[in-house]
C-alpha positions in Angstrom: 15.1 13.9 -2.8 17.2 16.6 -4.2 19.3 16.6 -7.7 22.0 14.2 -7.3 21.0 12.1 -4.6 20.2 8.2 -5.1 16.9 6.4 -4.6 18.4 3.9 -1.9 16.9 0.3 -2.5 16.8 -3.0 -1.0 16.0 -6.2 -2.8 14.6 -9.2 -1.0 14.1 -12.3 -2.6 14.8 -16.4 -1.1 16.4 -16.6 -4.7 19.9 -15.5 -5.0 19.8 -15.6 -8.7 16.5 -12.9 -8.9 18.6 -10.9 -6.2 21.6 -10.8 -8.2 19.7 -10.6 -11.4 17.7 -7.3 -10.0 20.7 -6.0 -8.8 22.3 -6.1 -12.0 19.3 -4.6 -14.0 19.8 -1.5 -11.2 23.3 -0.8 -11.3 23.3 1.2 -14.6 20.9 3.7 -13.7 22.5 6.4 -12.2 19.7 7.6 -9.8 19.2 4.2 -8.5 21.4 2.3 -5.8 21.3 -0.6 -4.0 22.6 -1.0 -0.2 21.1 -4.2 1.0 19.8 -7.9 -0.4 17.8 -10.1 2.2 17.0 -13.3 1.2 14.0 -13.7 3.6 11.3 -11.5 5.6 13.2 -11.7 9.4 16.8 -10.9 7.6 14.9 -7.3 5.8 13.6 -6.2 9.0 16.8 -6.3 10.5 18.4 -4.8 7.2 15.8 -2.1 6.7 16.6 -0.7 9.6 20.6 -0.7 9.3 20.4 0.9 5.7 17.3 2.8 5.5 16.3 2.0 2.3 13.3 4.3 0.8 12.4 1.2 -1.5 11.9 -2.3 -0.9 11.4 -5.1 -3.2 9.9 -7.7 -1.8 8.8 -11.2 -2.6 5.5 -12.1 -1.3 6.6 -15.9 -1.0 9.5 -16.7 1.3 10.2 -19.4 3.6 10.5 -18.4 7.8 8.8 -15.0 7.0 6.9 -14.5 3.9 6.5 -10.7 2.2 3.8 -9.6 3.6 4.6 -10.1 7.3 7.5 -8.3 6.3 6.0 -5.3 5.3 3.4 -5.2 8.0 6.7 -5.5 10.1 8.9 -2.6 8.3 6.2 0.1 7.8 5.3 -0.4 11.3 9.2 0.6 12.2 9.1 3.0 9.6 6.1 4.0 7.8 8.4 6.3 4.9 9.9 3.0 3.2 8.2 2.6 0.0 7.2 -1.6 -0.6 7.0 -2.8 -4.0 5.8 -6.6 -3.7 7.4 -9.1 -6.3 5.2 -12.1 -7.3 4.7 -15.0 -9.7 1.2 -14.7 -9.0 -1.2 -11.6 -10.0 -4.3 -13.3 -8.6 -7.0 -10.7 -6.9 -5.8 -12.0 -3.2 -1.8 -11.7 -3.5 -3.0 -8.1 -4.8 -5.3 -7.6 -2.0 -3.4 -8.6 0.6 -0.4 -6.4 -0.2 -2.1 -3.7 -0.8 -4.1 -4.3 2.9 0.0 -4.8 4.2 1.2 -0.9 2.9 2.7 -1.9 -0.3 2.5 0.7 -2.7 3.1 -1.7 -6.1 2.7 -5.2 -7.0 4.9 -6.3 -9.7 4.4 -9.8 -11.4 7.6 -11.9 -12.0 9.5 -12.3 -14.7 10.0 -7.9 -14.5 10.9 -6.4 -17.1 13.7 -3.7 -16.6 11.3 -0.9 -17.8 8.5 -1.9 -15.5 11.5 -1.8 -12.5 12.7 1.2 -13.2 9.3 3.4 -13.7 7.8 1.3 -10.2 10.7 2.4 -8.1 11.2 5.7 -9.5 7.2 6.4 -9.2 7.2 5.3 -5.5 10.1 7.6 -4.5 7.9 10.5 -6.3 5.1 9.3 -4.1 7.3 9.4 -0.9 8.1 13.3 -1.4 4.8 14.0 -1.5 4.3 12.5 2.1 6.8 14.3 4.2 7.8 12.1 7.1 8.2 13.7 10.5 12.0 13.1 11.7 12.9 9.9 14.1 12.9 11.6 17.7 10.0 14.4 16.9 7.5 14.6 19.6 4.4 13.3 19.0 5.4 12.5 15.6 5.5 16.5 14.4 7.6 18.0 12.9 9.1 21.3 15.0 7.2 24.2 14.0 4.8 22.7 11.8 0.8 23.1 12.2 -0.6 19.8 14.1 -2.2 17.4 11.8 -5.1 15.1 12.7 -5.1 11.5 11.9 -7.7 9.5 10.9 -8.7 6.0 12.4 -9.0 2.8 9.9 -11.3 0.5 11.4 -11.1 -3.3 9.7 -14.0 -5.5 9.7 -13.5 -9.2 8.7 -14.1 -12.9 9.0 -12.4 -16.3 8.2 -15.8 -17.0 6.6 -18.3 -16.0 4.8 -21.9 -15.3 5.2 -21.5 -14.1 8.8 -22.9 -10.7 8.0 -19.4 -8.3 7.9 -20.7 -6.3 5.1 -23.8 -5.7 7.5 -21.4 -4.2 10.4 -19.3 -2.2 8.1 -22.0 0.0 6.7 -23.9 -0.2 9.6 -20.8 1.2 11.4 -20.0 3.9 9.1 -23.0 5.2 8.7 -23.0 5.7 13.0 -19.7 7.0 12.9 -20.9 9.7 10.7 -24.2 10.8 12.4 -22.3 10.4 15.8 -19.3 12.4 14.8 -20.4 14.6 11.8 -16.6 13.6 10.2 -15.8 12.8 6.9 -16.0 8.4 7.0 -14.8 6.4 3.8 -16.3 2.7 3.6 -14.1 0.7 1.2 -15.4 -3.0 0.3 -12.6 -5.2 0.5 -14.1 -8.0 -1.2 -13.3 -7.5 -4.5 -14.8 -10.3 -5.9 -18.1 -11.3 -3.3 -18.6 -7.4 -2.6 -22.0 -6.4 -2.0 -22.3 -3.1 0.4 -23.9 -1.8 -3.2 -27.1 -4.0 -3.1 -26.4 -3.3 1.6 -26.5 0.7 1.1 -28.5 0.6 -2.3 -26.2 2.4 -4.4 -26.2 2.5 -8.0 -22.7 3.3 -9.8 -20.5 2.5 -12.6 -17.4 3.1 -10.7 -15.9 1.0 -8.1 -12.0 0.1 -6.8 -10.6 -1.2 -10.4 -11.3 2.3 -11.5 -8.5 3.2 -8.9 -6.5 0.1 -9.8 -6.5 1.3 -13.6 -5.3 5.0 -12.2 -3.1 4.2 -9.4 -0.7 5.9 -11.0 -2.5 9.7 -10.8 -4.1 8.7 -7.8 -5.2 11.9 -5.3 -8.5 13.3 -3.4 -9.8 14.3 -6.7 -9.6 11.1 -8.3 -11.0 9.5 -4.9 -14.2 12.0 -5.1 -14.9 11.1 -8.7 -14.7 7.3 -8.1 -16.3 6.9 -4.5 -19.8 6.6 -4.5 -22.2 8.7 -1.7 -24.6 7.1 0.3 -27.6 9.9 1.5 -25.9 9.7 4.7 -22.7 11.5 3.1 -20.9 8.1 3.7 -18.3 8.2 1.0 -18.1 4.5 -0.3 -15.0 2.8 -2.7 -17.5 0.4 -4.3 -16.6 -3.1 -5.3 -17.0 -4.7 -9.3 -20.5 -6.2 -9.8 
């Protein structure tokens, strides 16, 4: 984003009092401009791609189409839009399941205008950093830059419990590594029943919240530091004890 251009953001919310009322805590700052309010999930997806917005706020709780179908939705159209999910609630599984959907905040109603501010502002910083390859590129590269390989995400989960996930996670990372000799992450999801610790035997004092606490300076060092390695060179992102 160069000097003098506006961080372009759309508000979604089923509450047309929070829309207006975000709106008006926006309008003052000079770097900061809003081009669209939705007032539920189906309405952004349409909007987001009219406007083009490079931040989203967005509700987790809406009728028709909550906020995290949303997302899932948007970022799947256009992976460059930054989503900052708005909730009443700051329990572990709102948190977890936006962060699992692509948001890249949570922010827990009432905000407060400093809190809005510094979330969207960050998350436009984080969007330079990630240079998007333009709409019509073939194979998603952009012209005359050096090819770039992806990396798969494979999810492993269960309506229940007790069903032995943890088991064919870290079982399956640690084949994907001797198979392929590639770098393999294995990040427990279960923040609160996590146990791929006592699974792998590993022994640390550093798990996710120590990436929750840092989100902020969050990069491959910080990553290295926090993520634990299993004598299989398995990197793994530890849950809390």
């Amino acid at each position: 984003m160069s000097e003098g251009d506006k961080i372009r953001v759309m508000i979604v919310d089923d509450v047309i009092d929070t829309r207006d009322q975000l709106e008006k805590l926006l309008f003052f700052e000079k770097d900061i401009e809003v081009v669209a309010k939705a007032s539920n999930g189906r309405e952004a997806i349409a909007l987001a791609r009219q406007h083009r917005p490079q931040v989203i706020l967005m509700d987790i709780n809406m009728p028709d189409m909550d906020g995290i179908a949303a997302t899932e939705a948007i970022l799947t159209n256009d992976p460059g839009i930054q989503v900052i999910i708005m909730s009443v609630q700051g329990e572990t599984d709102y948190i977890r399941r936006a962060m699992l959907a692509g948001a890249r905040e949570f922010l827990i109603k009432p905000i407060s205008a400093d809190d809005l501010y510094r979330s969207i502002r960050h998350v436009a910083r984080l969007a330079m950093t990630r240079p998007i390859a333009p709409v019509g590129a073939p194979g998603g590269q952009v012209p005359g830059a050096q090819p770039t390989v992806d990396g798969q995400i494979f999810a492993v989960f269960s309506p229940k419990g007790g069903v032995g996930v943890s088991s064919i996670a870290a079982n399956l990372a640690v084949a994907i590594r001797q198979q392929t000799n590639k770098k393999v992450a294995l990040v427990d999801g279960n923040v609160i029943f996590g146990d791929l610790s006592v699974l792998l035997n590993l022994r640390t004092d550093k798990t996710i919240l120590d990436v929750a606490s840092r989100i902020e300076g969050l990069d491959r060092d910080l990553l290295n530091d926090v993520m634990a390695t299993h004598p299989t060179q398995v990197k793994v992102l530890l849950a809390p004890p």
